[in-house]
N, CA, C and O of each residue as an XYZ file, in Angstrom:
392
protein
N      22.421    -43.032     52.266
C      23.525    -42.296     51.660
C      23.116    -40.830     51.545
O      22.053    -40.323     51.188
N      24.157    -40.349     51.911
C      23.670    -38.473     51.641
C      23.364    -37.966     50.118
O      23.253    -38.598     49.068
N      23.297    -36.925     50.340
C      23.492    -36.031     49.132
C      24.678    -36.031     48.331
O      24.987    -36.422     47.205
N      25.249    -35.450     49.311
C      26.886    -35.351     48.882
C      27.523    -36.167     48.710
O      28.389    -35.894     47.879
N      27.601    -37.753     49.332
C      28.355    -38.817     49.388
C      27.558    -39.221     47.509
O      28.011    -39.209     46.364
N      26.586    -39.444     47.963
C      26.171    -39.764     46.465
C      26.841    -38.731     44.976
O      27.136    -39.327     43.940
N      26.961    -37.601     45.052
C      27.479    -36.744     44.124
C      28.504    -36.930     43.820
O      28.827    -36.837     42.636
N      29.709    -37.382     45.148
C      30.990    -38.342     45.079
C      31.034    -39.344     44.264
O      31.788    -39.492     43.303
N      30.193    -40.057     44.663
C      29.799    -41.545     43.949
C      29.928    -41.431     42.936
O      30.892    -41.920     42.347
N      28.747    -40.549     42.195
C      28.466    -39.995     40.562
C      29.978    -39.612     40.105
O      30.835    -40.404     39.714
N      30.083    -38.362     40.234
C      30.868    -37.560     39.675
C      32.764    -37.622     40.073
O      33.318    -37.952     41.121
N      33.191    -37.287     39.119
C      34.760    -37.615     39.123
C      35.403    -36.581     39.972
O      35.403    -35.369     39.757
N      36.221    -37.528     41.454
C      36.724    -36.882     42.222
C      36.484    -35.153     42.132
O      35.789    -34.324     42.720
N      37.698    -35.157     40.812
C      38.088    -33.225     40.661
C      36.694    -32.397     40.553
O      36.494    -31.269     41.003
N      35.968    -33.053     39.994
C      34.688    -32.221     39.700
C      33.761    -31.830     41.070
O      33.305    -30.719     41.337
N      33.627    -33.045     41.832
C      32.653    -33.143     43.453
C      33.808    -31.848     44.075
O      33.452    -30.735     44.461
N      34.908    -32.249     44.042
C      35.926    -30.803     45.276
C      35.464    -29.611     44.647
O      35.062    -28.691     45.358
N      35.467    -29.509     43.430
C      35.065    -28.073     43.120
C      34.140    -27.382     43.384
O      34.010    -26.232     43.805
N      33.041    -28.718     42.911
C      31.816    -27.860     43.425
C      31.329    -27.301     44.481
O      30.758    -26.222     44.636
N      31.841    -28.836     45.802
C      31.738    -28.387     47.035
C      32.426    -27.046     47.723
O      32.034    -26.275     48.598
N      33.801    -27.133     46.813
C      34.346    -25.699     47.382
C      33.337    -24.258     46.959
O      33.234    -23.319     47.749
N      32.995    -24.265     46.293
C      31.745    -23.296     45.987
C      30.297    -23.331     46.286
O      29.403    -22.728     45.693
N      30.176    -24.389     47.626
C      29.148    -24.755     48.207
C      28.241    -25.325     47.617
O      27.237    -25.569     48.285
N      28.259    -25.670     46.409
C      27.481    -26.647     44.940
C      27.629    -28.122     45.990
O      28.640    -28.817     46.086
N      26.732    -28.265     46.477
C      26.709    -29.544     47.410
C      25.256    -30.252     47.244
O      25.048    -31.058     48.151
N      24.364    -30.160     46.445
C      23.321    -30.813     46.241
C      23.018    -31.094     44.975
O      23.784    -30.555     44.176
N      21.900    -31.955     44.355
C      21.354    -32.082     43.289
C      21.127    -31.032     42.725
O      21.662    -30.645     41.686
N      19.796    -30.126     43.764
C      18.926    -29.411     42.998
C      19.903    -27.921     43.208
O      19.399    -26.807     43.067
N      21.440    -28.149     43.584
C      22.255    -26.501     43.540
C      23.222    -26.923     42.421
O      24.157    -26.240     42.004
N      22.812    -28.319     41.934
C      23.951    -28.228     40.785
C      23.063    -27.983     39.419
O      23.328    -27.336     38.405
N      21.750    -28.855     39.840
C      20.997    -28.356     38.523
C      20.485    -26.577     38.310
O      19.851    -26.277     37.298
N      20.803    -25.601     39.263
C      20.349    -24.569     39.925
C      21.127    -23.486     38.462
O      20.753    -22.527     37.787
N      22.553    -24.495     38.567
C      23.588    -23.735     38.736
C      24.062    -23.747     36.767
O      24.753    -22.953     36.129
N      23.516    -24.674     36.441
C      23.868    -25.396     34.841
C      23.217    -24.196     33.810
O      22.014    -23.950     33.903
N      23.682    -23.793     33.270
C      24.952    -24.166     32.589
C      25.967    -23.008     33.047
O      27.155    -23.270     33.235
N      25.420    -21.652     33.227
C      26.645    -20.467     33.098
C      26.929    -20.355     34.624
O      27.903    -19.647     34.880
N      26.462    -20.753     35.403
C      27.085    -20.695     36.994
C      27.861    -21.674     36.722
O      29.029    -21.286     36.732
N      27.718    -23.216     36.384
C      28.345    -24.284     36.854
C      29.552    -24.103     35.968
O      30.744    -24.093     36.276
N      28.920    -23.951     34.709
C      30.846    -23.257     33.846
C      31.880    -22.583     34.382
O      32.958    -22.674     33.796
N      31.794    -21.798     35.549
C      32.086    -20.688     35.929
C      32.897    -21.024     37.428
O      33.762    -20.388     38.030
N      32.384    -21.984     37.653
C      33.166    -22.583     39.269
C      34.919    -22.704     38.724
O      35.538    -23.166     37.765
N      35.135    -22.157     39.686
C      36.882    -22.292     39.659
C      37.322    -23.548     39.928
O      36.808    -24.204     40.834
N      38.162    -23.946     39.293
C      39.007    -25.345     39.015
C      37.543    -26.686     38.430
O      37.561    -27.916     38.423
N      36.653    -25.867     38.092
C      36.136    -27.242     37.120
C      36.343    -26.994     35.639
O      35.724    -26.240     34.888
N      37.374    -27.816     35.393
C      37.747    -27.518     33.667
C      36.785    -27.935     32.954
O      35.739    -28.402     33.406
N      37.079    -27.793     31.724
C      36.173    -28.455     30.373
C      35.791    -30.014     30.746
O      34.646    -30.439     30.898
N      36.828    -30.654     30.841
C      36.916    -31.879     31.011
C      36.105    -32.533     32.297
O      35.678    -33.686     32.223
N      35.926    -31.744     33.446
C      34.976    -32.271     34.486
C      33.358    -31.055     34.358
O      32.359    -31.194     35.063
N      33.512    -30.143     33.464
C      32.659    -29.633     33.320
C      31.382    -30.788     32.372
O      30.166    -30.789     32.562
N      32.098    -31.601     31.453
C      31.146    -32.681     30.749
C      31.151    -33.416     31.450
O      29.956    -33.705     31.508
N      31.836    -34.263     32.382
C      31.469    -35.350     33.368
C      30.230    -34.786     33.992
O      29.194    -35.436     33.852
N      30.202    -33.721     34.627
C      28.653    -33.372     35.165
C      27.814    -33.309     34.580
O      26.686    -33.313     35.071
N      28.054    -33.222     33.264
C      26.832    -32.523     32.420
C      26.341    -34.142     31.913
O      25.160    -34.470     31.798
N      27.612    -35.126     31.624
C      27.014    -36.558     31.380
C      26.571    -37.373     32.191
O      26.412    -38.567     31.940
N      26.310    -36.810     33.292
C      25.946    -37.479     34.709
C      24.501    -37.161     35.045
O      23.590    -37.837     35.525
N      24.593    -35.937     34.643
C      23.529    -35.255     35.578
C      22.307    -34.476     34.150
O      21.086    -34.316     34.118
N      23.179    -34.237     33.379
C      22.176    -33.801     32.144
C      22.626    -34.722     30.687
O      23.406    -34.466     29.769
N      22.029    -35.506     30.880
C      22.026    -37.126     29.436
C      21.777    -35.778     28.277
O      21.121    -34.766     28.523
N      22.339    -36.021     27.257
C      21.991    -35.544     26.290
C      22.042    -33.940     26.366
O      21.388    -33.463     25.439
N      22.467    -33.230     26.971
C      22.486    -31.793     26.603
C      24.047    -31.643     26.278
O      24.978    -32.449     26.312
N      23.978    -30.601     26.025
C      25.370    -30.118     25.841
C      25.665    -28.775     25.334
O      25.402    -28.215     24.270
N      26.253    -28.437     26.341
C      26.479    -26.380     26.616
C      27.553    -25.835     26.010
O      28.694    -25.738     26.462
N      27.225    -25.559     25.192
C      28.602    -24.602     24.156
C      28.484    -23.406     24.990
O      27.411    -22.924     25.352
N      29.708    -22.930     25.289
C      29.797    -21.203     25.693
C      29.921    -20.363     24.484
O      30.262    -20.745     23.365
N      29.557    -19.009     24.905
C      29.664    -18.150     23.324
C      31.173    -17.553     23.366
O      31.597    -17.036     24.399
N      31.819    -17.633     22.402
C      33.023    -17.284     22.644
C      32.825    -15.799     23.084
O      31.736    -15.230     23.168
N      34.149    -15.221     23.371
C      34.008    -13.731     23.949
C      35.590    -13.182     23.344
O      36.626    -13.845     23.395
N      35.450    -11.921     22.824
C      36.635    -11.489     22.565
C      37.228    -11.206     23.222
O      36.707    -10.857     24.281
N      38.569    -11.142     23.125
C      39.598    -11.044     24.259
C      39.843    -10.110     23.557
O      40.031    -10.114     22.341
N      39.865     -8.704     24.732
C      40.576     -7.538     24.248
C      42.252     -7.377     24.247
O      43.104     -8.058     24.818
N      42.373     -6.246     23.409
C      43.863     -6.471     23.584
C      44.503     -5.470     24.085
O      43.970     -4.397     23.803
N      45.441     -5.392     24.722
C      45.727     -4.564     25.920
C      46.386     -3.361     25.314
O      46.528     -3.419     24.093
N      46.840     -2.223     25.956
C      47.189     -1.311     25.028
C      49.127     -1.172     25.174
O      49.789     -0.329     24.568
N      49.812     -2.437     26.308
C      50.846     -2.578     25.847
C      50.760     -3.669     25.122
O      51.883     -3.728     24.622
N      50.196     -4.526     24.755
C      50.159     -6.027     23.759
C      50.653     -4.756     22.371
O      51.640     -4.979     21.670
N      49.682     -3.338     22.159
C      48.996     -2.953     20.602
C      50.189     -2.111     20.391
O      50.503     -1.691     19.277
N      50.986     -1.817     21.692
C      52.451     -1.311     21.172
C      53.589     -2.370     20.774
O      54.386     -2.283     19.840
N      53.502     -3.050     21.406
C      54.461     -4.563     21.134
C      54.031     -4.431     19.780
O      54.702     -3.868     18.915
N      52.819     -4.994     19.582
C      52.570     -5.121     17.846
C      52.588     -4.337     16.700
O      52.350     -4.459     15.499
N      53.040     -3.286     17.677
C      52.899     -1.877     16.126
C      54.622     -1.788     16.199
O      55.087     -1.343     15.151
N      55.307     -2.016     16.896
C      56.536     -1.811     17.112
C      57.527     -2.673     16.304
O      58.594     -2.289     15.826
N      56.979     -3.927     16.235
C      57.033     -5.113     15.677
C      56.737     -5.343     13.709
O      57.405     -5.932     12.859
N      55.398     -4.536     13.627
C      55.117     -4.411     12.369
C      56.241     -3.444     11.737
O      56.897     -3.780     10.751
N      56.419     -2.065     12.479
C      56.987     -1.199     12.067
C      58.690     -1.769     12.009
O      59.459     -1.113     11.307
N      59.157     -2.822     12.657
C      60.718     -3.266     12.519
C      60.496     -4.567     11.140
O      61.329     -5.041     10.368
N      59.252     -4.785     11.265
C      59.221     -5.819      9.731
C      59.246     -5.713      8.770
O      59.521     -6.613      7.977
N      58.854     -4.110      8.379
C      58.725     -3.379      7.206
C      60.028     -2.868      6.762
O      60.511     -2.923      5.632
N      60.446     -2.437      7.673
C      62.313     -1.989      7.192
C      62.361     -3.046      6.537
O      61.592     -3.999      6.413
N      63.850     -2.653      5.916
C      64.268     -3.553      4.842
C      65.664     -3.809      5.373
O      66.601     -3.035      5.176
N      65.763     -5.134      6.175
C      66.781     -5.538      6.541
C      67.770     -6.201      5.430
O      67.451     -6.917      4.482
N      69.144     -5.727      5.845
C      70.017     -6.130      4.497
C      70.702     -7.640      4.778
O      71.363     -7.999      5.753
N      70.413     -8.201      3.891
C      71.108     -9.664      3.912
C      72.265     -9.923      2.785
O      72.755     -9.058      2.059
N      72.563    -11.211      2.805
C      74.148    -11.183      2.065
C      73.786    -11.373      0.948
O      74.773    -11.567      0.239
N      72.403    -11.446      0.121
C      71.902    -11.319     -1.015
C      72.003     -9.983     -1.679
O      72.163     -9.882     -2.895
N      71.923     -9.112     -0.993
C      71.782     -7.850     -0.877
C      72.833     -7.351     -2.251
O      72.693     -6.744     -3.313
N      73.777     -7.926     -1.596
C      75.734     -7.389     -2.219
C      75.983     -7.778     -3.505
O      76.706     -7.254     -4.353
N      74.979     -9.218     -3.573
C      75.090     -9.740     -4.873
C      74.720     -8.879     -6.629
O      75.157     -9.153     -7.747
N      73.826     -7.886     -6.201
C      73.102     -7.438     -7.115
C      73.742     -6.065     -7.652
O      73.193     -5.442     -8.561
């Protein structure tokens, strides 16, 4: 049995296409690759990202560090535009009562 046929074997369909599409086609290029390369392959989600890791690394387990997402500088006009229409004092039919 090959390399690759075996990695098939192991690992869940979606996870083996991915890797192979990024030329991740061996043992020692997947262990090469763990944790911040292999996170990083396009179309291996969370979900086939732990199938490899429970396959191939028993017992570890790779938290990423979160990263801030900046915010764009039309998002920070949307939101100032937004704050600034919340603060007015819109009149409601309570309003009339008083």
């Amino acid at each position: 049995m090959t390399e690759k046929a075996a990695i098939r074997k192991l690992l869940p369909r979606r996870a083996a296409n991915a890797l192979f599409q990024e030329g991740i086609n061996t043992f020692d290029l997947i262990r090469q690759s763990y944790p911040e390369d292999l996170f990083k392959v396009p179309g291996l989600g969370m979900a086939s990202f732990r199938a490899v890791e429970a396959a191939l690394f028993p017992g570890q387990k790779y938290i990423p560090a979160r990263q801030k997402i900046s915010e764009s500088n039309a998002a920070k006009r949307r939101s100032e535009k937004l704050a600034a229409f919340l603060r007015k004092k819109v009149p409601t039919a309570y309003d009339d009562l008083s």
